[in-house]
N, C-alpha and C positions, 0 to 999 in steps of 0.2 A: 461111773456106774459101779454100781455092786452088785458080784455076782454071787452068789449062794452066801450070802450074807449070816454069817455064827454056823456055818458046816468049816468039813475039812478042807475042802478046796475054794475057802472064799480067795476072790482076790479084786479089787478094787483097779479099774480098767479105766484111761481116758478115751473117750470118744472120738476120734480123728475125724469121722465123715458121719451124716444122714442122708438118708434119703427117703422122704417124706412119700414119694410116687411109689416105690417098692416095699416100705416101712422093713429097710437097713439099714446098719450102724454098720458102721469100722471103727474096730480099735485093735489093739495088741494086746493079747491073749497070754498070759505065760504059765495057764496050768493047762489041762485037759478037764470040761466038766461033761456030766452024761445029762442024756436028752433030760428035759424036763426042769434043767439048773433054771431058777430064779435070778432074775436081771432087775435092779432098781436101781431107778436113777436116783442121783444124789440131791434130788428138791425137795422142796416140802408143799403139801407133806408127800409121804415118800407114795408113789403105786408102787404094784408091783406086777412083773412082765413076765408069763410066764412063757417059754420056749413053745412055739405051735399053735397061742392061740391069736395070731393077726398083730399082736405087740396093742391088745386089746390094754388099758388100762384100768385097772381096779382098786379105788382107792382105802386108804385100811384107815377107820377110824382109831385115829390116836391123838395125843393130849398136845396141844399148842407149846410151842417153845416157847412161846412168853404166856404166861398165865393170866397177864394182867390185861390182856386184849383178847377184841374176840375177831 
């Protein structure tokens, strides 16, 4: 996952655990980010998670990695 993806404290984090029943992740952290830091996981295409709202997903219209498909 990517966390505050193009700020100063981005850092790109693997996932160790979920949990679907509590909608928690574990991973290992190695900056400090403040309330509200953006979380996106690494699919496509990408959402984005933002801290406090239920890990509600919201997806961002963006341009297909292969152009040639739809």
């Amino acid at each position: 996952m990517h966390i505050n993806l193009g700020q100063a404290d981005e850092e790109y984090v693997k996932v160790l655990a979920a949990d679907s029943d509590s909608q928690t992740f574990t991973a290992i952290f190695t900056k400090d980010h403040a309330a509200g830091a953006t979380v996106r996981p690494t699919i496509w295409p990408t959402p984005v998670l933002n801290e406090g709202n239920d890990l509600a997903f919201d997806i961002l219209t963006v341009a297909s990695p292969d152009p040639g498909s739809d």
